[in-house]
Every structure is written in structure tokens, then in C-alpha cells.
C-alpha positions in Angstrom: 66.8 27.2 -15.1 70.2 26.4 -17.3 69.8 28.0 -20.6 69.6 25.6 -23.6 72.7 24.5 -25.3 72.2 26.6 -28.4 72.0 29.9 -26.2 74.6 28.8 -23.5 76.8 29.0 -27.6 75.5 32.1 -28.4 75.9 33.8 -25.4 79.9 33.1 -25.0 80.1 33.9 -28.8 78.7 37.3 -27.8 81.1 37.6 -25.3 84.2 36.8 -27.2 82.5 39.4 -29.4 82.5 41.8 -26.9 86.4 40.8 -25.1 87.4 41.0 -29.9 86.0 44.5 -29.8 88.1 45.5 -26.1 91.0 44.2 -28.0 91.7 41.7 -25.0 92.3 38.3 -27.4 93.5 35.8 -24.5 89.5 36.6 -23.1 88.0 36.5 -26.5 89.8 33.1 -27.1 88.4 31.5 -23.6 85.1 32.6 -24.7 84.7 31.6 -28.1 86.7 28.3 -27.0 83.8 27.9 -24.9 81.2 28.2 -27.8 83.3 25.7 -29.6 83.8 28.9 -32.2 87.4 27.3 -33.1 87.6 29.6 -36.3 87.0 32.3 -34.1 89.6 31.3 -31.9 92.3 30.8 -35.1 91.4 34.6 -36.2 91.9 35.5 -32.1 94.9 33.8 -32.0 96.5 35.6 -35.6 94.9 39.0 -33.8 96.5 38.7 -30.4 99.9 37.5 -32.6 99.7 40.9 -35.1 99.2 42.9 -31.6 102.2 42.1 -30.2 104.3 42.3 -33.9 102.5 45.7 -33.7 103.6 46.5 -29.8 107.2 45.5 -30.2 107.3 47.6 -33.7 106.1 50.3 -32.3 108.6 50.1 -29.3 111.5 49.9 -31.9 110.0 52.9 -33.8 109.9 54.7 -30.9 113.7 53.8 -29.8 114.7 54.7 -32.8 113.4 58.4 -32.7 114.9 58.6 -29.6 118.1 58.2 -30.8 117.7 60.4 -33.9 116.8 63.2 -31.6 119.7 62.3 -29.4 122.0 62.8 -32.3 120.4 66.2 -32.7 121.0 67.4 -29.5 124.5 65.7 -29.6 124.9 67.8 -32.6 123.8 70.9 -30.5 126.0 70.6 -27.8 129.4 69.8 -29.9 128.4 72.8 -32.4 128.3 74.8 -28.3 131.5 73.5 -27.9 132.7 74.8 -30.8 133.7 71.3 -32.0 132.4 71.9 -35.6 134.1 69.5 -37.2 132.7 66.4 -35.0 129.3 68.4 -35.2 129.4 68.2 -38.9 129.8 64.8 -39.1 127.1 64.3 -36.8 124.6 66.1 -38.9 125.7 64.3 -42.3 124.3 61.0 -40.7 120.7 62.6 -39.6 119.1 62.8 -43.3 119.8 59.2 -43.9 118.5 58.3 -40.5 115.6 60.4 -41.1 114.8 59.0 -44.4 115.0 55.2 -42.6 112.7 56.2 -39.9 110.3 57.4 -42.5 110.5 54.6 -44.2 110.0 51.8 -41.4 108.1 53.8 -39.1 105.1 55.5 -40.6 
């Protein structure tokens, strides 16, 4: 027995639900393409969109810190070396890189 077209609708709205909730938006699309749900699919498609602005922020956030704590240990190893001067300058730049980190990436 085929279920009716009305619950056939229901059920992939349900599961475009479901795919919304696991955060998987190319699934959530297909399924709420097949209820003909296209506002769903519009808010899916602006969803899986802010994801990836989000992923790739996140990334350069991430890159960033990693070169902030770089610079630290930089400043560590010249101030070792005894190269204060160079070490100085070093640290003069973090406060200022701090403050743009904070800034961007929290």
C-alpha cells in the first residue's frame, strides 16, 4: 500500500526536520525538495550558506591565534637569546594583536 500524497508530504517534511536538526542542510534540502517545502528549502539553503561563513571564520580565528602564540614564543626564544632589543619589538606588537583577535574572534 503507497501512502497518500498528503503523508508521502509530511513524511519527507519530517525528515528534512530531522537531517535541519543533525545540521546536514544538503539532506534537509533533498527532503523538503521532495515535500515541495520550497520555503523550507530557501531557509536550508541561507542555513547550510551561514555554516560555512561560520566554518571558514572560525578557521581564520583559529589561524590567527596560532600566529599570536607564535609571536609569543618568538618573543621567548629571542629574549633566550639575549636579543632584547628584537624581543621588545616583538612584544610591542602582541597587545594590538590581542585586542584584534578579541575583537573579530569572540
Amino acid at each position: 500500500m503507497k501512502p497518500s500524497s498528503k503523508v508521502r508530504t509530511q513524511i519527507y517534511n519530517q525528515g528534512g526536520y530531522v537531517y535541519d536538526k543533525m545540521k546536514n542542510y544538503d539532506q534537509a534540502i533533498q527532503w523538503y525538495q521532495n515535500a515541495g517545502n520550497n520555503s523550507m528549502v530557501a531557509q536550508m539553503r541561507t542555513k547550510k550558506d551561514s555554516a560555512t561563513q561560520n566554518a571558514t571564520a572560525d578557521k581564520e580565528c583559529a589561524d590567527f591565534k596560532r600566529k599570536i602564540d607564535v609571536l609569543r614564543m618568538q618573543v621567548t626564544e629571542l629574549e633566550k637569546l639575549g636579543d632584547a632589543d628584537n624581543a621588545k619589538l616583538l612584544q610591542e606588537q602582541l597587545p594590538n594583536l590581542e585586542k584584534d583577535y578579541s575583537e573579530r574572534c569572540r
